[in-house]
TIGURO-358462 format. One record per atom (N, C-alpha, C): residue number from 0; atom name; x, y, z. Coordinates in Angstrom, 1 decimal, m for minus. Layout:
<sites>
+-----+-------+--------+--------+--------+
: num : atomo :     xx :     yy :     zz :
+-----+-------+--------+--------+--------+
: NUM :    CA :      X :      Y :      Z :
...
+-----+-------+--------+--------+--------+
</sites>
This chain:
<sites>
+-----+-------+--------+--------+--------+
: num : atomo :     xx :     yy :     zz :
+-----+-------+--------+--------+--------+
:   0 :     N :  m14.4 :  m46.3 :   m5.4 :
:   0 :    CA :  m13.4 :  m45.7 :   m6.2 :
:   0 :     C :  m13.7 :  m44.3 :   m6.7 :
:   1 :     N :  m15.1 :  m44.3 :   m7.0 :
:   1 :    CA :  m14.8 :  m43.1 :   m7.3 :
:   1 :     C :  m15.4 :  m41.9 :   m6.4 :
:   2 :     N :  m15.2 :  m42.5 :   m5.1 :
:   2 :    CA :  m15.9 :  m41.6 :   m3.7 :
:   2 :     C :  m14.0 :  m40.7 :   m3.8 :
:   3 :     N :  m12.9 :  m41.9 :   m4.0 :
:   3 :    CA :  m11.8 :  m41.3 :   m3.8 :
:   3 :     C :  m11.2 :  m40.0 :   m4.6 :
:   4 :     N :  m11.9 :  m40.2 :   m6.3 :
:   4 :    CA :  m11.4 :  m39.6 :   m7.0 :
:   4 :     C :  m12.0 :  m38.3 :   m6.9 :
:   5 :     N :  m13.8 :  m38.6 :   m6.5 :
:   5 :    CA :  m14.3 :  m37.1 :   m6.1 :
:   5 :     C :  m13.7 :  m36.4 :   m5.0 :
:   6 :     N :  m13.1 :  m37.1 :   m4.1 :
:   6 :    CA :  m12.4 :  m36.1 :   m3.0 :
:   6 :     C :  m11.2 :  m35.4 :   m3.6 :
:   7 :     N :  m10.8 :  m36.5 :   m4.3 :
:   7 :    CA :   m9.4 :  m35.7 :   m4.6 :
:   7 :     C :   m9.7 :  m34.4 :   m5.6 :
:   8 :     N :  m10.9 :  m34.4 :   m6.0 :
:   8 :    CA :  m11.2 :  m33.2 :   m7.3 :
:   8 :     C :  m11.4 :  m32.1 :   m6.3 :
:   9 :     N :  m12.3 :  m32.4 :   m5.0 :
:   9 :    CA :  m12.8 :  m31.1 :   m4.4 :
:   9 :     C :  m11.7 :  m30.9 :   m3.5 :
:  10 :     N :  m10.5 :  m31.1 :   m3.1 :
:  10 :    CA :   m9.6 :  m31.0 :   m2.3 :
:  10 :     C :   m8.7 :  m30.2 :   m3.5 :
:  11 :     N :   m8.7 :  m30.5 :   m4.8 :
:  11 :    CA :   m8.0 :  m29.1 :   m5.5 :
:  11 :     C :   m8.5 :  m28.2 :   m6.0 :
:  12 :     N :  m10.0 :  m28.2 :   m6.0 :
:  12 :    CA :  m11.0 :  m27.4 :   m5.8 :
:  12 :     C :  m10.7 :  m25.9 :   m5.1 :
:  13 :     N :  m10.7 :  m26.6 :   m3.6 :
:  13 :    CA :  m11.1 :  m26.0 :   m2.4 :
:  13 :     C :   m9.4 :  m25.3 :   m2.5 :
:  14 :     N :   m8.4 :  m25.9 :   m3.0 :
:  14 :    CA :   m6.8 :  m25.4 :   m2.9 :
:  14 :     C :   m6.6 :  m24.1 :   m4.0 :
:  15 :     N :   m7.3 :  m24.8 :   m4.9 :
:  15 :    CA :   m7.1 :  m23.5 :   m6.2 :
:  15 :     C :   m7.8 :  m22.0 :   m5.9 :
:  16 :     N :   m9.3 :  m22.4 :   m4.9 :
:  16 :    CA :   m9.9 :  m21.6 :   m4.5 :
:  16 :     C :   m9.5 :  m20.3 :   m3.7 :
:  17 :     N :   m8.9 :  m21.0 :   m2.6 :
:  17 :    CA :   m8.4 :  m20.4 :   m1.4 :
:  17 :     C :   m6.8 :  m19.8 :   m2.1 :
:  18 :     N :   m6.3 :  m20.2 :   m3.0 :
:  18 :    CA :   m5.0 :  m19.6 :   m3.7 :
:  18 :     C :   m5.6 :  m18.4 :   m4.3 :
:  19 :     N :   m6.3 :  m18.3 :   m5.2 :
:  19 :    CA :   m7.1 :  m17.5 :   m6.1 :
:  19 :     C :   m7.7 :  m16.3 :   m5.1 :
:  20 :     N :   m8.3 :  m16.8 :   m3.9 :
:  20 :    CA :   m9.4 :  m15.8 :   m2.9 :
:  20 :     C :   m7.9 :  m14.9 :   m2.4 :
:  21 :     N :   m6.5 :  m15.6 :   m1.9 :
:  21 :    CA :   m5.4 :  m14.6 :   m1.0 :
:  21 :     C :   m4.9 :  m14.1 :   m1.9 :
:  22 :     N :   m5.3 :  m14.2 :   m3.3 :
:  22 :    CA :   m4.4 :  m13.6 :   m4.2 :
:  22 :     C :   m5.2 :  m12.2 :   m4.6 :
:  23 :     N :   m6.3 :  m12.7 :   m4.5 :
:  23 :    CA :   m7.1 :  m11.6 :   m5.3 :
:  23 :     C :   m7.5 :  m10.7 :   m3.7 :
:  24 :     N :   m7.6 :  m11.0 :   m2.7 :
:  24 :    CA :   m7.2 :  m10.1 :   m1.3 :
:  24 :     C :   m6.0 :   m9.2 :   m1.3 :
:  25 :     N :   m4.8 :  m10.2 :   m1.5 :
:  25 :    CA :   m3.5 :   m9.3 :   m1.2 :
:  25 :     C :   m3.9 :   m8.4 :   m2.3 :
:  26 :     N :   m4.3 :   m8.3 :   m3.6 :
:  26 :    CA :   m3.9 :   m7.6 :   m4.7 :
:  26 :     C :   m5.0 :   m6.0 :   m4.4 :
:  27 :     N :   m5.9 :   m6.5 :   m3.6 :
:  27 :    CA :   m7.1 :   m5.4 :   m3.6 :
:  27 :     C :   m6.5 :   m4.7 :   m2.1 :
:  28 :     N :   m5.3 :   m5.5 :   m1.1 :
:  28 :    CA :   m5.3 :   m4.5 :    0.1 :
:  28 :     C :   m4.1 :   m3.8 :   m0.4 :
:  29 :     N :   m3.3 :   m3.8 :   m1.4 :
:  29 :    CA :   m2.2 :   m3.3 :   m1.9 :
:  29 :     C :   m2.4 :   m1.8 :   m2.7 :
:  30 :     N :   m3.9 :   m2.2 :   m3.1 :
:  30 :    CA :   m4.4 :   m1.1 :   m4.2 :
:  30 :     C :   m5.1 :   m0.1 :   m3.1 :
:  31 :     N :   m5.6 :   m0.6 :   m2.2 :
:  31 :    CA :   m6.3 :    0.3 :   m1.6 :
:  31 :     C :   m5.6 :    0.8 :   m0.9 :
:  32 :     N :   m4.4 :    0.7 :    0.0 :
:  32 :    CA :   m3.7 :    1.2 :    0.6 :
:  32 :     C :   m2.7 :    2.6 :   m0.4 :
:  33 :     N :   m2.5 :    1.6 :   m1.4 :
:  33 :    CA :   m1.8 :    2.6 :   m2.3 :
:  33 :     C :   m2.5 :    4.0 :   m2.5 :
:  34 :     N :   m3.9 :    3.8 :   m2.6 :
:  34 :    CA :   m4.7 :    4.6 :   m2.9 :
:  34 :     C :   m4.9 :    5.8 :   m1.8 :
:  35 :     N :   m4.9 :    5.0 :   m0.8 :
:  35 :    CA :   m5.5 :    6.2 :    0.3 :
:  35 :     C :   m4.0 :    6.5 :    0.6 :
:  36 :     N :   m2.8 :    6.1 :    0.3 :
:  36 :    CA :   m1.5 :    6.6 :    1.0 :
:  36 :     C :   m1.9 :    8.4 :    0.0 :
:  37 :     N :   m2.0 :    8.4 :   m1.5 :
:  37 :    CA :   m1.9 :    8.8 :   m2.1 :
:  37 :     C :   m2.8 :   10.4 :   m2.0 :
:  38 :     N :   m4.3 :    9.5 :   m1.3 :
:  38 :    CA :   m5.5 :   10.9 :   m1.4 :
:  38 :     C :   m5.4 :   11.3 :    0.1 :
:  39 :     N :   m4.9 :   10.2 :    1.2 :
:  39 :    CA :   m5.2 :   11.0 :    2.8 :
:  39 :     C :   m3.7 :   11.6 :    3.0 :
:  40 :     N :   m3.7 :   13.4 :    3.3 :
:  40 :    CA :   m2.7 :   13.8 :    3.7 :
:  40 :     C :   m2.0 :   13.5 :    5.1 :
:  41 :     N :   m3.0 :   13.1 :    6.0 :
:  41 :    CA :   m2.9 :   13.4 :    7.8 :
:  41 :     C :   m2.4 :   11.8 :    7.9 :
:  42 :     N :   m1.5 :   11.4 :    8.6 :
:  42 :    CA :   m1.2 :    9.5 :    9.1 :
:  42 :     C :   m2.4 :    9.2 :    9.4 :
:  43 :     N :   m2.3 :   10.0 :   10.8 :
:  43 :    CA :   m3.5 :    9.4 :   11.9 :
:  43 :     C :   m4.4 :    9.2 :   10.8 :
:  44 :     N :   m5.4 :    9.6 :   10.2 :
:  44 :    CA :   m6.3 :    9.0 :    9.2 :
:  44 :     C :   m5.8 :    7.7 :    8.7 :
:  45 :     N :   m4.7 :    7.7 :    8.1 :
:  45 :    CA :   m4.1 :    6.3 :    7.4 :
:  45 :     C :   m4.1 :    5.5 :    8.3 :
:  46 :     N :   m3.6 :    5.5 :    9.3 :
:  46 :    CA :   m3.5 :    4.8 :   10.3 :
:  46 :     C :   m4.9 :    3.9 :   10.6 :
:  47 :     N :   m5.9 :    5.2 :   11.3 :
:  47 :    CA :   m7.5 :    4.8 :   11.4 :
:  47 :     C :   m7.8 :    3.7 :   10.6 :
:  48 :     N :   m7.7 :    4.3 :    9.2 :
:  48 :    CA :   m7.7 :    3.1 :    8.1 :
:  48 :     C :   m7.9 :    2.1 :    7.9 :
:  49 :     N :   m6.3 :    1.8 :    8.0 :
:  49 :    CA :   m5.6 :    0.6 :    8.5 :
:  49 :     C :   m6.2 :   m0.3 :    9.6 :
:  50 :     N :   m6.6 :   m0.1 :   10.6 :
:  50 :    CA :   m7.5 :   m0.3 :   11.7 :
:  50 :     C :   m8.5 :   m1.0 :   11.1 :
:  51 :     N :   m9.2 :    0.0 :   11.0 :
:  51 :    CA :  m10.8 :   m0.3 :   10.6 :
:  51 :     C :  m10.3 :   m1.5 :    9.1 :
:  52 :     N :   m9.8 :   m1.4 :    8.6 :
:  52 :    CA :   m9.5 :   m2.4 :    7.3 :
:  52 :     C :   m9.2 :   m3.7 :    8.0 :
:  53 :     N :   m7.9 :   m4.1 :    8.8 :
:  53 :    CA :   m7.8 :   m5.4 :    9.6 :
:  53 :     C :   m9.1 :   m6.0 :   10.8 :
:  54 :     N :   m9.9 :   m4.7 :   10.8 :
:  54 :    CA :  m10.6 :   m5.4 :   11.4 :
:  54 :     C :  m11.8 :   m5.8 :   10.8 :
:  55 :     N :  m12.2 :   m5.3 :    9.7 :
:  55 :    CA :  m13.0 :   m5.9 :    9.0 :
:  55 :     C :  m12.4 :   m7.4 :    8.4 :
:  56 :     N :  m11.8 :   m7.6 :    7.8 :
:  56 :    CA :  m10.9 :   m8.7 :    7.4 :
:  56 :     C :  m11.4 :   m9.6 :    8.3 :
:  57 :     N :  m10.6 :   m9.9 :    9.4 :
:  57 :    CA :  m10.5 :  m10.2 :   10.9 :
:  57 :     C :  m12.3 :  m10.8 :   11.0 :
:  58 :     N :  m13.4 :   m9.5 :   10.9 :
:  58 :    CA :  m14.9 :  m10.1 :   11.1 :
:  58 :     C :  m15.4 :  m11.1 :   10.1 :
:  59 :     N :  m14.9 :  m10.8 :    9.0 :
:  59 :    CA :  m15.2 :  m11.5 :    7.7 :
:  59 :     C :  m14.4 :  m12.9 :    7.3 :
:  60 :     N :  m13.4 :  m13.4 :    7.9 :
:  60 :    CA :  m12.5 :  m14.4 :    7.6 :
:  60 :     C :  m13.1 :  m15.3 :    8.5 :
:  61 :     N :  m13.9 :  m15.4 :    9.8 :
:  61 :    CA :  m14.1 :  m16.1 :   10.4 :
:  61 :     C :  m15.4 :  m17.6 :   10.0 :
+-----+-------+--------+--------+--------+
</sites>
């Protein structure tokens, strides 16, 4: 019984966790983006950016 109830704790654990980690991601790629739209004059740099940003993500999510 209570093998069931510890599952059920780390199963909203692991839900609140992963809610909390895309929240606190979207809110940090919104700021940064904002940020460099604001300081890089050239796209192509923004662009670069952008790149190099999804692909770190991309290495680190796996």
């Amino acid at each position: 019984m209570s093998n069931i109830i510890f599952r059920g704790i780390e199963s909203w654990y692991l839900n609140l966790k992963l809610t909390l980690d895309l929240t606190a991601e979207i809110c940090a790629i919104i700021y940064i983006f904002v940020l460099v739209l604001i300081k890089v004059p050239n796209i192509y740099y923004f662009t670069g950016f952008i790149a190099l940003f999804v692909i770190i993500i991309l290495f680190f999510s796996k």
